[in-house]
C-alpha positions as CSV (number, residue, x, y, z in Angstrom):
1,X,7.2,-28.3,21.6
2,X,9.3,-30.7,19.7
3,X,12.9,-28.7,20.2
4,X,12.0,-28.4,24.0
5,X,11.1,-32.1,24.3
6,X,14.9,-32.6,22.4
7,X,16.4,-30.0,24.1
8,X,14.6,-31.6,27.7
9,X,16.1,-35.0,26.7
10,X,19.4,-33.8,26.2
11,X,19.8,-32.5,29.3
12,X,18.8,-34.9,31.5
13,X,21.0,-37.0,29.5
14,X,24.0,-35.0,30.1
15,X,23.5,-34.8,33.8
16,X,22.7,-38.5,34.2
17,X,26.0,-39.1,32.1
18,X,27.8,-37.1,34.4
19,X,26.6,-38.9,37.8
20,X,27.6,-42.2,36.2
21,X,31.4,-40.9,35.1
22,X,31.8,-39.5,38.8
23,X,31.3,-42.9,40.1
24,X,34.5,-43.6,38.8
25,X,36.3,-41.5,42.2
26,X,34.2,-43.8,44.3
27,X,35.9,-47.3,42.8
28,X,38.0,-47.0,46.0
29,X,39.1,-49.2,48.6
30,X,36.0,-49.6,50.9
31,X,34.3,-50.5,47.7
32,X,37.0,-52.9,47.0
33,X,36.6,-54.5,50.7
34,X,32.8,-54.6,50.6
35,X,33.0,-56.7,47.4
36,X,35.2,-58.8,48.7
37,X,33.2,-59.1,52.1
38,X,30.4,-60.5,49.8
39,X,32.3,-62.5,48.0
40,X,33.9,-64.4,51.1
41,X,30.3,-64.5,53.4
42,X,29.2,-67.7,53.9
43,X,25.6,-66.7,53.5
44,X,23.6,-64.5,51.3
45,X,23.7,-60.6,49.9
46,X,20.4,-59.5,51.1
47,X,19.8,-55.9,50.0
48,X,17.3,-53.3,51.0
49,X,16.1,-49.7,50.7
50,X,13.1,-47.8,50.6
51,X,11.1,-45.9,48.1
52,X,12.8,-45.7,45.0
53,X,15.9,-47.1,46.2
54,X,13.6,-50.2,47.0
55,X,13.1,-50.9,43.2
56,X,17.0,-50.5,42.9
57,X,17.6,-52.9,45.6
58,X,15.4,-55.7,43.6
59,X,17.2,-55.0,40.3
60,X,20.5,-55.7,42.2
61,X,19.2,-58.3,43.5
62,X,17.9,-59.9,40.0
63,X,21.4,-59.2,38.6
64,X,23.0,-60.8,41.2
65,X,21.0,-64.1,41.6
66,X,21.7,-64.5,37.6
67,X,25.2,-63.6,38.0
68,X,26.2,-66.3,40.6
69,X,26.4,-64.1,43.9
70,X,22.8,-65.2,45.7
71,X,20.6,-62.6,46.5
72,X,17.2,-61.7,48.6
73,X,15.6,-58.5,48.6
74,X,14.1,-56.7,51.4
75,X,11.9,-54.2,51.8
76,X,12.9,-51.7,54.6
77,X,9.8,-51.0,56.0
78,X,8.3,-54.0,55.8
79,X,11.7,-55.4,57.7
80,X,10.4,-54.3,60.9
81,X,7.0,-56.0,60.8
82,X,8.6,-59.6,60.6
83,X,10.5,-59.6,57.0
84,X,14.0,-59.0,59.0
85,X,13.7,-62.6,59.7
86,X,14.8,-63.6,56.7
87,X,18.6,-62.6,57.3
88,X,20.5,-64.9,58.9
89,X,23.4,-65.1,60.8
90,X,25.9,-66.1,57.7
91,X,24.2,-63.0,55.3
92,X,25.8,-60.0,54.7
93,X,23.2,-56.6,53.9
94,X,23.5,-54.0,51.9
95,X,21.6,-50.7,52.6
96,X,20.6,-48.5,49.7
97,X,19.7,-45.1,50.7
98,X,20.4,-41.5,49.1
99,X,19.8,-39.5,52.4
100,X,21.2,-42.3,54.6
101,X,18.3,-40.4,57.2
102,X,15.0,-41.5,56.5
103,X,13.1,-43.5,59.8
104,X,13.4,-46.4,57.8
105,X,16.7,-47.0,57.1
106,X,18.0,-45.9,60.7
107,X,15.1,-48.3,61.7
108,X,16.7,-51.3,59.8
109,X,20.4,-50.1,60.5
110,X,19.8,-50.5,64.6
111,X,18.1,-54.0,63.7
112,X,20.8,-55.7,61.3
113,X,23.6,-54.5,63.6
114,X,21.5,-56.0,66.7
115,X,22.0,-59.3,64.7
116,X,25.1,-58.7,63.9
117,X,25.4,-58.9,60.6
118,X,27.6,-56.9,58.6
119,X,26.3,-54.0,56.1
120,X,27.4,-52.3,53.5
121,X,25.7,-48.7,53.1
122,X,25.1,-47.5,49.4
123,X,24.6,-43.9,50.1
124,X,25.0,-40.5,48.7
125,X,25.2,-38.9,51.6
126,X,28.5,-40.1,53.5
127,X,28.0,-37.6,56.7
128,X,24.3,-39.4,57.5
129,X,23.3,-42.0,59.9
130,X,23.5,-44.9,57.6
131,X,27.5,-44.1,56.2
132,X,28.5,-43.5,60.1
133,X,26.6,-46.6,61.0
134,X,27.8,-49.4,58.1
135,X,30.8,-51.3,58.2
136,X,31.8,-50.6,54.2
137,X,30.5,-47.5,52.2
138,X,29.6,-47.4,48.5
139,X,29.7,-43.9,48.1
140,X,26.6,-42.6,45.3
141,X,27.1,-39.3,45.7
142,X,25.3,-36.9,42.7
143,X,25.9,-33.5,42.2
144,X,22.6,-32.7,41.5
145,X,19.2,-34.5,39.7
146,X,18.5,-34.5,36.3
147,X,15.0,-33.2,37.5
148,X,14.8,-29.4,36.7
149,X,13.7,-28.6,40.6
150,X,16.4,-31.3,41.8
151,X,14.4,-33.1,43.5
152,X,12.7,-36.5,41.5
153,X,15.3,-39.1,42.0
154,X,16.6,-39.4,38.9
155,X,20.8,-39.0,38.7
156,X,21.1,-41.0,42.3
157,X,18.9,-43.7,40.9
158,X,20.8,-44.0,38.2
159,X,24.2,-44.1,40.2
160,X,23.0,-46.1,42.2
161,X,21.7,-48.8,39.3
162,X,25.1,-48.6,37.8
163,X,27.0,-49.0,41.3
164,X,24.8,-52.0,41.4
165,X,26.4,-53.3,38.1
166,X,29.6,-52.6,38.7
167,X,29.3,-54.7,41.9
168,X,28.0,-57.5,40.4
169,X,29.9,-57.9,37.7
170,X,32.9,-57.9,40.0
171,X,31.5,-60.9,42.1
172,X,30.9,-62.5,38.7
173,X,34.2,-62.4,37.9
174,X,36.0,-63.1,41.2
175,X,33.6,-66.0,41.4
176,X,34.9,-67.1,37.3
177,X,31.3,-67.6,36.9
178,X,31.4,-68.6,33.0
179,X,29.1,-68.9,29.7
180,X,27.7,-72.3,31.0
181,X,26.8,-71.2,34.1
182,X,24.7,-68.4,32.8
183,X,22.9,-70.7,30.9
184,X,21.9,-72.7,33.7
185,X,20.4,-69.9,35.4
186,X,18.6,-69.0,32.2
187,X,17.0,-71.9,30.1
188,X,14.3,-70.4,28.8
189,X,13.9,-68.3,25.6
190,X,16.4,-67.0,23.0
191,X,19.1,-66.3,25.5
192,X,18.9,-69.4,26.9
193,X,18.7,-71.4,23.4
194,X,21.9,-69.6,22.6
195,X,23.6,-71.1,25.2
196,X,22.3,-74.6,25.2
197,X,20.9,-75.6,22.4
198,X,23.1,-77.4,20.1
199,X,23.8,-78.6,16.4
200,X,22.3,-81.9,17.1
201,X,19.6,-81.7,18.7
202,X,18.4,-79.2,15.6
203,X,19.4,-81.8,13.1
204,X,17.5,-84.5,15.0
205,X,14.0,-83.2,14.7
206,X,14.7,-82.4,10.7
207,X,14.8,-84.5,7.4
208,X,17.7,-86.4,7.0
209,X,18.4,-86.2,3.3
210,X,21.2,-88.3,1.9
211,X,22.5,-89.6,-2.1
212,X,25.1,-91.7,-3.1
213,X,27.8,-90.6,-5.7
214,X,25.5,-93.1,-8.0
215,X,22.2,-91.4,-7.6
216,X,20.6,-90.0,-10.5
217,X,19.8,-86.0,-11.3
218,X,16.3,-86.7,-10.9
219,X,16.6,-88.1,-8.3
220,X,18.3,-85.7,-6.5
221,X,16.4,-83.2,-7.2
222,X,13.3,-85.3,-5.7
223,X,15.6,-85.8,-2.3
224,X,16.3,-81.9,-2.2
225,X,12.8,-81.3,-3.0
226,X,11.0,-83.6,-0.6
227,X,12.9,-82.4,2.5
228,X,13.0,-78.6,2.2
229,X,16.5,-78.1,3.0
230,X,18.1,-76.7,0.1
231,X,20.1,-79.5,-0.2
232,X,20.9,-82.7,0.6
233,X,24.5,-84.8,1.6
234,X,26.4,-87.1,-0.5
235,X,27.1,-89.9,1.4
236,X,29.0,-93.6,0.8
237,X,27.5,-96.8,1.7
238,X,28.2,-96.9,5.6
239,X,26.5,-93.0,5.8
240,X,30.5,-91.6,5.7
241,X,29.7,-88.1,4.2
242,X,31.5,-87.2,1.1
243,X,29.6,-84.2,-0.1
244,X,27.0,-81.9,-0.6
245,X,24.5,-80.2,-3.4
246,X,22.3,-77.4,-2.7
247,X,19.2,-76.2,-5.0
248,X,21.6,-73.6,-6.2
249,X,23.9,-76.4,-7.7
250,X,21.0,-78.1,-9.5
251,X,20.1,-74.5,-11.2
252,X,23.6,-73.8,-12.3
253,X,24.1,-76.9,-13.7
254,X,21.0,-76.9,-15.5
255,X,21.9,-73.8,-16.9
256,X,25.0,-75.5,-18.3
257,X,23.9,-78.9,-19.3
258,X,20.8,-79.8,-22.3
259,X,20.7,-82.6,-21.1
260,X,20.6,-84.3,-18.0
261,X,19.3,-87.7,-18.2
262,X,22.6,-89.4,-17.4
263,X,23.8,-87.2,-14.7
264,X,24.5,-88.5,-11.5
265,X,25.4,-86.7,-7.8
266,X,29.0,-87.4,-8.5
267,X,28.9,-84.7,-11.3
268,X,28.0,-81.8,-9.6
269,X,28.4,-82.2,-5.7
270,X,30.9,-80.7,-3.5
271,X,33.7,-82.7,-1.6
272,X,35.1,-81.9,1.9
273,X,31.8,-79.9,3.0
274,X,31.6,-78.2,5.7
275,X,30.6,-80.0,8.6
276,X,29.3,-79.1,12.4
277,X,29.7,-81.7,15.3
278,X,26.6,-82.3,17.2
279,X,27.3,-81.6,20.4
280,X,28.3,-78.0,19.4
281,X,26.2,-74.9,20.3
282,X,23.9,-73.6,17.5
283,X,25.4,-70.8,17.9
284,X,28.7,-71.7,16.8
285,X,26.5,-73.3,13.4
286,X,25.3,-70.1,12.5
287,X,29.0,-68.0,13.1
288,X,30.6,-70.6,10.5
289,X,27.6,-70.1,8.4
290,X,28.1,-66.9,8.8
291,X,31.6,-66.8,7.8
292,X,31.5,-69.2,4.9
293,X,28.7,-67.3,3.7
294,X,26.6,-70.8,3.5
295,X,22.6,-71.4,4.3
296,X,22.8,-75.1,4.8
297,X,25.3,-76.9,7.1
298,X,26.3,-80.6,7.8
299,X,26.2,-82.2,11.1
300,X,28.3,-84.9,11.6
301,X,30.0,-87.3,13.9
302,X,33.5,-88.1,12.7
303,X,32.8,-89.2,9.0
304,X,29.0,-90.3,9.7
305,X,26.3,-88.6,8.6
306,X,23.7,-86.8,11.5
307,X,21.7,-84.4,9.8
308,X,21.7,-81.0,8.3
309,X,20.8,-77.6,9.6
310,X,19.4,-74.7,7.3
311,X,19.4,-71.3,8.1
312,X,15.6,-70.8,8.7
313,X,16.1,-73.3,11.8
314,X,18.4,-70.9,13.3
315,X,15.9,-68.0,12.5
316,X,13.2,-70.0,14.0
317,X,14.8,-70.8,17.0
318,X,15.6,-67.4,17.7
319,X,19.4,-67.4,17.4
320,X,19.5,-65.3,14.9
């Protein structure tokens, strides 16, 4: 059982692979015009289908609305009992269909075009009633399913899901839609904390620990204990940072010294640390971490001292 389950897995694999690469004759220039018919409208991309298509048409959609191109979805069936009244003059609407014949989509076809809105007809069929009908086709067109009678969709579903992709992610760049916008379109969890959440406002809600060049061994050890950093920053009188000792200084220089009962910060910290601004993207704390191979970080603005940023924030925030 376990080599036909492989051997099942494979296969629909290499036909699925196959629809995908033979999208690439269909990047042609009514695919090129029907992007660009979305990307000028003055309305909304409201897409529709039915059955399967249907669940394609929402993903679309989804991608789209995140993406910077504004989206509704609509059901095909249900357009006819009232939900066509959503489109508006302005909208342009895509039509998702592998038959391009079903009752449905002829159904919706002969009511968009009585509003007169434009529509674009994602179809793997380009001889049926929906490609004859639509202003711009996407052509889908499978050679066959991955499903061993050919029939589940499986292969048009999947060209059809990519097709999606590849349309939105032209919109997203025609429309230079960037890192920051994403971000406003996703706040919420790690994704969003990647793209928003910065150095400072991490540093803010931590201890703030800080020596001078004067402060004794002991007591530096008490600072780096007390606020569970693994560290803490050498700083001058008006909070200008000048440095920085981590537990692992305070265990090699124990290993080196008998004594250290006149020791002071200025013995064993580190000038010229490196330091994070605040108003930079935790994100961009955790690459130099990464690249200077370091677990704690300084924030600072300018010279003065802001806070300090271990690695376990970043872990508990999700961006790593």
């Amino acid at each position: 059982m376990t080599n036909k389950i492989i051997s099942v897995a494979k296969k629909t694999l290499a036909v699925e692979a196959a629809a995908i690469n033979g999208l690439e004759n269909f990047i042609n220039d009514s695919f090129v015009k029907a992007v660009e018919a979305v990307h000028t409208a003055q309305g909304r991309f409201v897409i529709s289908g039915i059955g399967k298509s249907s669940i394609i048409a929402q993903k679309i959609v989804a991608t789209c609305n995140s993406t910077g191109t504004p989206s509704i979805y609509l059901h095909a069936a249900e357009a006819i009992h009232g939900d066509s009244g959503m489109i508006m003059p302005t909208d342009i609407v895509m039509i998702i269909s592998k038959s391009g014949e079903s009752p449905e989509i002829k159904n919706l076809v002969q009511l968009v075009k009585s509003f007169g809105n434009p529509i674009i007809g994602m179809v793997g069929n380009t001889e049926s009633y929906l490609a004859k009908e639509a202003n711009w086709i996407i052509n889908t067109t499978v050679e066959k399913e991955a499903c061993a009678n050919n029939l589940a969709p499986t292969s048009s579903t999947t060209a059809q899901m990519v097709m999606g992709d590849l349309i939105a992610m032209s919109l997203m760049e025609l429309k230079e839609f960037k890192a920051i916008d994403f971000a406003k379109f996703h706040p919420g969890g790690n994704l969003g904390k990647k793209l928003t959440l910065t150095a400072g406002q991490i540093a803010t809600v931590n201890h703030k620990p800080t020596v001078l060049k004067s402060t004794l061994l002991k007591e530096v050890i008490i600072t780096i204990s007390k606020n569970r950093l693994g560290a803490t920053a050498v700083v001058d009188d008006k909070n200008n940072v000048l440095g920085i000792i981590t537990d692992g200084d305070i265990r090699r220089m124990l290993e080196a010294h008998a004594s250290i009962k006149e020791l002071t910060a200025s013995d064993i910290y580190h000038s010229n640390p490196i330091t994070i601004s605040p108003v930079a993207l935790a994100v961009e704390a955790l690459s130099l971490m990464e690249q200077k191979d370091i677990s704690q970080i300084i924030v600072a603005e300018g010279q003065q001292f802001v806070g300090m940023i271990h690695i376990h924030d970043l872990m508990k925030e999700g961006i790593l």
